[in-house]
Each structure stands twice: as C-alpha cells, then as structure tokens.
C-alpha positions as CSV (number, residue, x, y, z in Angstrom):
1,X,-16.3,-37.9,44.7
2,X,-19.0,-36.5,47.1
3,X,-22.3,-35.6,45.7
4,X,-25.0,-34.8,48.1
5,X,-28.9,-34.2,47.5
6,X,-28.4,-31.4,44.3
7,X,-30.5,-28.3,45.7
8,X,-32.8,-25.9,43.4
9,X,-29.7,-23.6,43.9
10,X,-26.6,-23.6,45.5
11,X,-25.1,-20.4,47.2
12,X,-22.1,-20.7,45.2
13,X,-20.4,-22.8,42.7
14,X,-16.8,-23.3,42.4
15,X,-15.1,-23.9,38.9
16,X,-11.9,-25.6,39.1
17,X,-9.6,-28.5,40.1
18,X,-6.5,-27.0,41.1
19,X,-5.4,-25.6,44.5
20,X,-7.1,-21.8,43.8
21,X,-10.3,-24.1,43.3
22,X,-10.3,-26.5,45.9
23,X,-9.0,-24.3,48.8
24,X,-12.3,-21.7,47.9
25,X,-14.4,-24.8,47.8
26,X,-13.4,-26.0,51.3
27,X,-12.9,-21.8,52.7
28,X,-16.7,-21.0,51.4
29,X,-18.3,-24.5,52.1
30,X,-16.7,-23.8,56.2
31,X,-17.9,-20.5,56.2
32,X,-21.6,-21.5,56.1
33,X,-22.2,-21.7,52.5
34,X,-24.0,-24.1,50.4
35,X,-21.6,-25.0,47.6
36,X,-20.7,-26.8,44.3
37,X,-17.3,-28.0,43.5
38,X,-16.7,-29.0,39.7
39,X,-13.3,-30.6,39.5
40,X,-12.4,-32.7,36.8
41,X,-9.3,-35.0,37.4
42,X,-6.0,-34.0,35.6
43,X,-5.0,-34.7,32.7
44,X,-1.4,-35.7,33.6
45,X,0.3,-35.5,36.9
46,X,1.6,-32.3,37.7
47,X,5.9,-32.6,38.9
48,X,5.6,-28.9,39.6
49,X,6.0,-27.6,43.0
50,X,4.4,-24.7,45.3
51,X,6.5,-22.7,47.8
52,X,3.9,-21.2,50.7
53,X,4.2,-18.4,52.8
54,X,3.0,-17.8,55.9
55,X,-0.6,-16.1,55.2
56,X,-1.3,-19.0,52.7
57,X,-0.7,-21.1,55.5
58,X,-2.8,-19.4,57.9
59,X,-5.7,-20.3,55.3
60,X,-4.9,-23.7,54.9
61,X,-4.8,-24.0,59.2
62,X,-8.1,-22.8,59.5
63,X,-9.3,-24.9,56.8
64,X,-7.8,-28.0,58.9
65,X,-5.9,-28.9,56.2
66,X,-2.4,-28.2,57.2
67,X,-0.9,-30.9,59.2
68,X,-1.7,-33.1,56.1
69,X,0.3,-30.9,53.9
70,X,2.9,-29.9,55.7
71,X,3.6,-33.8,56.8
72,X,5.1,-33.4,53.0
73,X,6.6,-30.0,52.4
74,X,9.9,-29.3,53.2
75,X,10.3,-25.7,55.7
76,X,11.9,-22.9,53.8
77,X,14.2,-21.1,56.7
78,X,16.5,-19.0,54.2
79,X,16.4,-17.3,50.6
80,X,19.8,-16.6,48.8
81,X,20.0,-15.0,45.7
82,X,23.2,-14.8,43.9
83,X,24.3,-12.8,40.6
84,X,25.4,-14.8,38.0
85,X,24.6,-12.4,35.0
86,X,28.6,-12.2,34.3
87,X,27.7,-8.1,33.3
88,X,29.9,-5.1,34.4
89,X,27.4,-4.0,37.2
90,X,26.6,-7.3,39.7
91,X,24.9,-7.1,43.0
92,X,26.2,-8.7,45.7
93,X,25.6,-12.3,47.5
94,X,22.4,-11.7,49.1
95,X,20.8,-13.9,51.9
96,X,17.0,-13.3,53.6
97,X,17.1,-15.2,56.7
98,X,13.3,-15.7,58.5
99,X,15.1,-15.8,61.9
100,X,15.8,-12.3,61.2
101,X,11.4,-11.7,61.3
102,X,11.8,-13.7,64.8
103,X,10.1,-16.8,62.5
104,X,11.1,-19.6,62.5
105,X,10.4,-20.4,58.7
106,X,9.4,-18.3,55.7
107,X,7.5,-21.0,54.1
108,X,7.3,-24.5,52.5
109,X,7.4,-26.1,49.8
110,X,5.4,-29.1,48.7
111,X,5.0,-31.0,45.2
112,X,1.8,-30.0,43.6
113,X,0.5,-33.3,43.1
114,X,0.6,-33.8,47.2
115,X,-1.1,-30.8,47.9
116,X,-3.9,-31.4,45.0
117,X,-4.3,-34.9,46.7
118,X,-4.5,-33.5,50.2
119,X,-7.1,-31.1,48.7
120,X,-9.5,-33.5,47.6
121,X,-9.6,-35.8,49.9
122,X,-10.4,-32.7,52.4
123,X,-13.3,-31.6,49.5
124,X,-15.2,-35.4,48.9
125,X,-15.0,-35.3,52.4
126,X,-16.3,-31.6,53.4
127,X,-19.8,-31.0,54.6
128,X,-21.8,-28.5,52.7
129,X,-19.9,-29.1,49.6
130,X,-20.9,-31.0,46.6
131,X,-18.1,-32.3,44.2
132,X,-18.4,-33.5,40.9
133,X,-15.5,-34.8,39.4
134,X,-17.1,-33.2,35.4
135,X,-16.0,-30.0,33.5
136,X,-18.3,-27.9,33.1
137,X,-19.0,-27.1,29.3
138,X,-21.6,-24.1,29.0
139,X,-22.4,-21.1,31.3
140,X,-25.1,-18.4,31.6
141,X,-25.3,-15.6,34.2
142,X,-28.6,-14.1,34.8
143,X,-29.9,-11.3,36.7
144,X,-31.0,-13.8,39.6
145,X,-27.9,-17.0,39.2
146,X,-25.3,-18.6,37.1
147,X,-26.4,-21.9,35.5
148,X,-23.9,-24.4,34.4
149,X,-24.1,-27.3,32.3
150,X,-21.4,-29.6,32.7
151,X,-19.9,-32.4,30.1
152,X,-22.3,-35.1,31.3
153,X,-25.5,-33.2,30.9
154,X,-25.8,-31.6,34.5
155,X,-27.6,-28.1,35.2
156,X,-26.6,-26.8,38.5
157,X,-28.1,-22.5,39.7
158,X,-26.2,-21.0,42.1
159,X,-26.2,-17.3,43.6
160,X,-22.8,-17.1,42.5
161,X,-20.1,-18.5,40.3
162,X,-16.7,-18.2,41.4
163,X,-14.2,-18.9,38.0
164,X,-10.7,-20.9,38.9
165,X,-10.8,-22.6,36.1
166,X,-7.5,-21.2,34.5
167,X,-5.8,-18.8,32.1
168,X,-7.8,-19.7,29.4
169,X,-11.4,-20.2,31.7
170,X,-14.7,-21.1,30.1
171,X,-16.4,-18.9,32.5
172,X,-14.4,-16.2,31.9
173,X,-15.2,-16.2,28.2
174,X,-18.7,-17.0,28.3
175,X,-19.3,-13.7,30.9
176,X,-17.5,-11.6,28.2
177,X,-14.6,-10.4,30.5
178,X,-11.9,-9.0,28.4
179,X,-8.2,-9.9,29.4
180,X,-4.8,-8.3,28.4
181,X,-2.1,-10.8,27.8
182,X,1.7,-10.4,27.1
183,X,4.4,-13.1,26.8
184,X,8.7,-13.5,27.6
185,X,10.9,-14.9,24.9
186,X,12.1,-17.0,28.1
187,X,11.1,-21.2,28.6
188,X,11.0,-22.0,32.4
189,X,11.9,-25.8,32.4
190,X,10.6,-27.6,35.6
191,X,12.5,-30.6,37.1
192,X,12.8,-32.1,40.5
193,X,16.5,-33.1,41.7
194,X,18.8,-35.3,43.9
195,X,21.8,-34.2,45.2
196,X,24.3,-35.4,47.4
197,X,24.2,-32.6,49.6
198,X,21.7,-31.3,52.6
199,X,20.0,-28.0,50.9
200,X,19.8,-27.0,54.9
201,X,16.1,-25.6,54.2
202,X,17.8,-22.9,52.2
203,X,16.6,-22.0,49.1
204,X,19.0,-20.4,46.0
205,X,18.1,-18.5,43.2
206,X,21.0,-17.7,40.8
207,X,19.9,-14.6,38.6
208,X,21.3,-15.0,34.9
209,X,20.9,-13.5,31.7
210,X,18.6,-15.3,30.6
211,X,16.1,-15.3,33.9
212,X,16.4,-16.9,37.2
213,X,17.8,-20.4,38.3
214,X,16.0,-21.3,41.4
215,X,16.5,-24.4,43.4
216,X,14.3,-24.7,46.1
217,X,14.4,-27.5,49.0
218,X,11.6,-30.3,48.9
219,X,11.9,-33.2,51.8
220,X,15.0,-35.2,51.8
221,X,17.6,-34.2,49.7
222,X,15.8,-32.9,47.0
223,X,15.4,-30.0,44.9
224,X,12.4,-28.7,43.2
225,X,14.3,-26.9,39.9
226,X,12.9,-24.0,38.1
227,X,15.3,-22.9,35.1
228,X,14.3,-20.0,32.3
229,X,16.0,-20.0,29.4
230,X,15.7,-18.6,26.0
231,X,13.6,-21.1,23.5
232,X,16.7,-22.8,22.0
233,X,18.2,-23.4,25.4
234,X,15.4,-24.7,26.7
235,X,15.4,-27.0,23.6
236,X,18.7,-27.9,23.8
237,X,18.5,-28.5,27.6
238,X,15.7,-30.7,26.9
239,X,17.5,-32.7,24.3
240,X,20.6,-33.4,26.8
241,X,20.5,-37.2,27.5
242,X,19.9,-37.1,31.9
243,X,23.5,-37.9,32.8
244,X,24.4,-34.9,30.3
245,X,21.7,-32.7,31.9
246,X,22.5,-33.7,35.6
247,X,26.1,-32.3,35.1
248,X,24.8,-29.0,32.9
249,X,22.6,-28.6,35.9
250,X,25.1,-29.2,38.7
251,X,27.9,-26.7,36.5
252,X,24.8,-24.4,36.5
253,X,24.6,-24.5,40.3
254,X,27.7,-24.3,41.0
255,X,27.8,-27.3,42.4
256,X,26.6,-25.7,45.7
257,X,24.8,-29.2,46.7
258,X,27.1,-31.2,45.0
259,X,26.0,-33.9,41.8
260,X,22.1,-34.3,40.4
261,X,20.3,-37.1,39.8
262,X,16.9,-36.8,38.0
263,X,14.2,-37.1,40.2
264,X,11.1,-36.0,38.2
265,X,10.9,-35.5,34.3
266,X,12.0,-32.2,32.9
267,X,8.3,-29.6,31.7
268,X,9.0,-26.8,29.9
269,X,6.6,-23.7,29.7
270,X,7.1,-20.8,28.2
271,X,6.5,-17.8,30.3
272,X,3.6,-15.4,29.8
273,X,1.4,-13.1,31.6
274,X,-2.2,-12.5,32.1
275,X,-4.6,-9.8,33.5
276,X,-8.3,-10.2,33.1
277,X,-9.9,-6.7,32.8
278,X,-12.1,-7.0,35.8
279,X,-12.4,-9.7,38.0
280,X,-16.3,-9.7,38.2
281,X,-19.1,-10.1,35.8
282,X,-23.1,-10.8,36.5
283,X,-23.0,-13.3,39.2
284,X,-19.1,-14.2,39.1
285,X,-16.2,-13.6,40.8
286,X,-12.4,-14.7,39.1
287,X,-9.5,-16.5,41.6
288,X,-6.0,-17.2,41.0
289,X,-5.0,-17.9,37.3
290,X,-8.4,-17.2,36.1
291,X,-7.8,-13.5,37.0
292,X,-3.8,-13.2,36.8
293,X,-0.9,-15.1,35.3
294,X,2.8,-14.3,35.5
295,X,5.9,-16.2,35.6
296,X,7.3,-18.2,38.1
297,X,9.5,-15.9,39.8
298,X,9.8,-15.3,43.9
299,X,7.0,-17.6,44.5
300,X,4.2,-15.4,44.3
301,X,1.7,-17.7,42.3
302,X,-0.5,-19.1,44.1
303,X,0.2,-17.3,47.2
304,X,-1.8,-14.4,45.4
305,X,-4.1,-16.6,44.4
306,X,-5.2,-17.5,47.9
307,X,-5.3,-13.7,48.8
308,X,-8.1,-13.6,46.4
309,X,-9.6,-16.3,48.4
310,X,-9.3,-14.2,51.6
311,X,-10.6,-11.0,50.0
312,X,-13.5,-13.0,48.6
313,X,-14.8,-14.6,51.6
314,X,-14.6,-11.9,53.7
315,X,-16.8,-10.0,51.4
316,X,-19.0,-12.5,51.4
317,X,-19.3,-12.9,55.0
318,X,-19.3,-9.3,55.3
319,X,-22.7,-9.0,52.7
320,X,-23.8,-12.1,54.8
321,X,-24.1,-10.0,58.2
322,X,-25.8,-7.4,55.9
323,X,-28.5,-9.5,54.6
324,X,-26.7,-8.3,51.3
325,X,-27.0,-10.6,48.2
326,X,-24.0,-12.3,48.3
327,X,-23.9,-12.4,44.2
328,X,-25.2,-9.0,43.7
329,X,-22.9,-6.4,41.7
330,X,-22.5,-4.1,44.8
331,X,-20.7,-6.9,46.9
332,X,-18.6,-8.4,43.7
333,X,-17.4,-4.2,43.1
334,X,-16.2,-4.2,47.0
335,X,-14.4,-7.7,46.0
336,X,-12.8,-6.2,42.7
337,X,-12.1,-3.2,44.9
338,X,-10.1,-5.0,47.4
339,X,-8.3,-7.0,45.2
340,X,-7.0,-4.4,42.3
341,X,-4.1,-2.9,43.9
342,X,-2.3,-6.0,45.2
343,X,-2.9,-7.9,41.8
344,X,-1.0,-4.8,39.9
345,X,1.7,-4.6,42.6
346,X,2.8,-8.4,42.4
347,X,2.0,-8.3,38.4
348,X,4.6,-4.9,37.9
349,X,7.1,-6.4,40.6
350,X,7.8,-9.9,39.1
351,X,7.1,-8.0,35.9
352,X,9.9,-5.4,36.4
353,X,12.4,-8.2,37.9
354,X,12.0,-11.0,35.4
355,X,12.6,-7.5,32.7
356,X,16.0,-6.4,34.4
357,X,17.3,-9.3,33.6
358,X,16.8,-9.7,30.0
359,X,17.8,-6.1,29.9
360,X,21.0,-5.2,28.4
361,X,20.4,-1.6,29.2
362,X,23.7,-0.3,31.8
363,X,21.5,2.5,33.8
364,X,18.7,-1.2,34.7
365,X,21.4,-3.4,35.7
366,X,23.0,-0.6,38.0
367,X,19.9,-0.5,39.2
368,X,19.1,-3.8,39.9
369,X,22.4,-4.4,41.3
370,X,21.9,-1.1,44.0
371,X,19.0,-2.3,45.0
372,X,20.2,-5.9,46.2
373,X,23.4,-4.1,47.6
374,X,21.3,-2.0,49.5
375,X,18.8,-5.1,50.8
376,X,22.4,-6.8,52.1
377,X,23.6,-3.9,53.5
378,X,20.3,-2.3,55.4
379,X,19.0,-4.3,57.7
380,X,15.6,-2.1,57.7
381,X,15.3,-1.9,54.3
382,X,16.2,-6.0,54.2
383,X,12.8,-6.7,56.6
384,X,10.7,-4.4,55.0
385,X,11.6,-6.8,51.5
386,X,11.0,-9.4,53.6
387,X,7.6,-8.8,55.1
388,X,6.3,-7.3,51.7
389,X,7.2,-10.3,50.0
390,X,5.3,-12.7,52.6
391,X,2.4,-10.4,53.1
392,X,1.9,-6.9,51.2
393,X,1.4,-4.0,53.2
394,X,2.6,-5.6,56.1
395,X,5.3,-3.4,56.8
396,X,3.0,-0.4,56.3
397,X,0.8,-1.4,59.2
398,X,1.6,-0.2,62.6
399,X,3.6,-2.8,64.3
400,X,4.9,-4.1,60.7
C-alpha cells in the first residue's frame, strides 16, 4: 500500500477496489492528476473471469500494464455460438472469426484475481496516486469538494469523487442518485474447467432455454464456465457431487472438448440489472457497476466499464486545457452526455438477448433465429456484428 504526503485536497478520489477502480486510478493519476485510491482488499478471492476486447486493451497499453496481464490471459481468436434451445425455430451454427477483421485476436481472457493483482501492484506503485487499502464509510459533496471519511477515521477533500464502488455504492447513496433495478429468474453459476481437449483459442456459447452456456478459453487447457439456469437448476447443479457435475457439464457441452475436471469452485449469482438515474451528482462521477449492471452475457461488463473510463478522462483533460473546473457540473453533464447512449445500447442488447431466450413466444424465436442465419450467411452484416460488439459505432465511422 502506497501512501504519500496526504495534500489539503486531492484532484480526484477514486472509490473502489475492483478493475473499474484501479484502471481509473492508474488512467487519471498518468494523466497529470493528483489522486486518491481507496481500495480495500477482498473479501474472498474472486474465480471469475474477464474476457477483453481490443479498446479495453488499448487502455490497459497505455497504462503500461499490459504485458503483465496478458503474460496470463489466454487470446480469444474465434466466437461460436450454437443453438441448443431444442424449439421449432433454431438458428444456425454460427462462427465470428477475428481473422475475418484482418486481427489477429478479438480478445483475452484472464482470471479476475490475476488481473486485480496485476492492478495493484501497478497502483502502490504509481506516482501521483495515493492508495489506502480502507473503505470508505461516510461522504459529503459540497459546492467546492467531496470529503470522505474512511473506516479508520481518515478525511481526505478532493475536486472530485469518482464512484466504482459497486451496484450497491456508498457514494452513490449518500449523493442521492436514484437507480432503476430489475432482475431474471435465471442463476449464472461460475466455474473454471479442465478438459482433455485444446479449446484452440475458440470460445463457445451454447444458447438454451434457460440462458447461455458459455465456455471461454483461459491458458492451458482450461475453460472459464459461465452457466444460467433457472433457481432450482442452479441448486441442483450445485448440489451434484464434482465427478457428477464434471459429466453434467461435459453432456452439457457436448462433449466438444472432451471430459471436465473441476478446476475452481462452482459461484452462483443470480442475474440482475442496474441503471443509476444519472451518472453525476455535486462533485461525482459513477464508473462501471456503480452506474450499470447486467448479466454476464457477450462479455460486455467490464469492457463498458472501461469506456466510461475513456469518456471520463478525456473530459477531464478536455476541461483541463480549458482551465475548466474539472469537478464543476458543466464538465460532469459533457461526461453524462457522452456516456448515455452507449450505456442504453449495451443495457437493451444483452437485455433483449438474454429475453429471447426465456421467451416462449414463436414470432421472438423466429426472430432470434433470422437474425443469426442472416449473421452466417452475410458476410457484411457478420463484420458490422463484429466491430459493434468490440467497439460501438465503429462500423458507423468512415473507414469502419
């Protein structure tokens, strides 16, 4: 834990000790402002895992923390999605290949707790950045700063606070910020898995009828394992004894990489979603989860997340040049601003997806299924999916 001379007040201060938290941390603290990183350690480790796409990564280059993380993530060259709904209208085998974009990979994937450690060795050791490994407990926001009082007694002022402190964030409450949740009657249940075969960088996402079954490669020959069930099945699944499970799982897969073995133990979370009203107050700006929750579907988590980073930084750089205050209500609108309209796209997307599924509805899953024929069979139409997926808007750009 680095902690550095505390000033009278810090240009910003960063709530948070997840990825969203740590990667605006080290992003701000580069770009020439004086900040404050409150991290707490984790409760428990975390088995989950975070695919990353190509704009995420660009981040995490310029941030110099890249080689580190992709030393151990596994490169995501393909994207297959199969239906296994068993109704009268299914799509089509469908397979997004990166060569197709003339790249060489779409992504990666790494174990969160890798990437959280990479993180924070890359914050205690980042110059113009204060960490403190306390939750912070109480917060105020002023006309002139945000002043927070953390669990063992400290008061840190800053210009600006910037909330990643989770769906159900302090500072989120304590500015008043309103938020409209919803929940699934879907479980996702989170494993990690051995298998005997190479996944050939390919990940496989098998949609059911009760929500995806995605398999997607980690280093080796291993599987990170994201299954949505209803409640009961997720119980049940849970209940199996791990030889049982391993060969529900495999029969699940089809054994397309031949037998499991357990490599992580089996979470469970049941899916929701989240949108904060606004995604500014007085002297605060909400990232990632803090401002938008969904479920875990097509690996656009934390990927938005880190979009919100982008957005956020350039506006502050941007007020910066102006000689603008960099916490004042006109530069946070011109943040909220850029942000709305990819936030509601990715929110009624995975939204609409994870829905057709669960669907029993004849006119939806013709639908569904057209659409996947279509992506197969048009090649145009199959980039475009690609690209928007990746990076929004990017087909709409000239040269996209």
């Amino acid at each position: 834990m680095a902690q550095k001379d505390q000033p009278d007040i810090y240009d910003i201060a960063i709530v948070g000790g997840g990825p969203s938290g740590r990667i605006a941390a080290l992003a701000l603290a580069q770009a020439g402002f004086a900040c404050a990183l409150f991290a707490p350690e984790p409760a428990k480790t975390d088995g989950r895992t975070t695919a990353l796409w190509q704009q995420s990564i660009d981040l995490l280059r310029e941030t110099g923390v890249w080689t580190d993380i992709e030393a151990n993530a596994a490169p995501l060259k393909k994207m297959r999605m199969i239906d296994a709904t068993g109704r009268l209208f299914r799509a089509p085998e469908v397979t997004f290949d990166s060569a197709e974009l003339g790249m060489e990979v779409f992504g990666f994937n790494i174990l969160n707790s890798e990437l959280n450690a990479v993180l924070q060795t890359y914050c205690d050791q980042q110059d113009n950045l204060a960490t403190y490994a306390e939750s912070v407990v109480g917060a105020t926001f002023e006309p002139d700063a945000a002043r927070l009082t953390t669990a063992g007694g400290r008061t840190v002022s800053a210009r600006l606070a910037v909330a990643a402190d989770g769906r159900n964030s302090l500072l989120r409450e304590s500015a008043g910020i309103e938020v409209k949740r919803w929940s699934y009657p879907q479980v996702a249940v989170v494993l990690n898995l051995e298998h005997r075969l190479p996944h050939q960088h390919v990940s496989t996402e098998f949609h059911t009828a009760t929500g995806p079954f995605t398999l997607v490669p980690l280093p080796g020959r291993q599987s990170a394992l994201v299954c949505v069930e209803t409640a009961d099945g997720a119980e049940a699944m849970l209940a199996m004894a791990p030889t049982q499970l391993e060969r529900e799982l495999e029969r699940r897969a089809h054994s397309i990489l031949g037998a499991f073995k357990l490599a992580s133990e089996p979470q469970s979370f049941p899916l929701s979603g989240m949108n904060a009203r606004s995604l500014v107050g007085q002297r605060l700006a909400l990232v990632g989860e803090t401002a938008h929750v969904f479920p875990p579907i097509g690996a656009q988590g934390l990927n938005l997340s880190l979009r919100d980073i982008l957005d956020l930084r350039t506006t502050l750089l941007s007020a910066r040049v102006r000689q603008a205050d960099h916490g004042g209500q006109a530069v946070l609108a011109a943040y909220e601003n850029k942000r709305r309209g990819d936030i509601r796209t990715r929110t009624n997307a995975v939204d609409l997806l994870n829905r057709s599924l669960l669907t029993s509805f004849l006119p939806v899953q013709a639908a569904r299924s057209t659409g996947l024929y279509l992506a197969g069979k048009i090649g145009p139409l199959r980039r475009i999916l690609m690209r928007e997926g990746m990076t929004p808007g990017s087909s709409l750009r000239p040269g996209g």
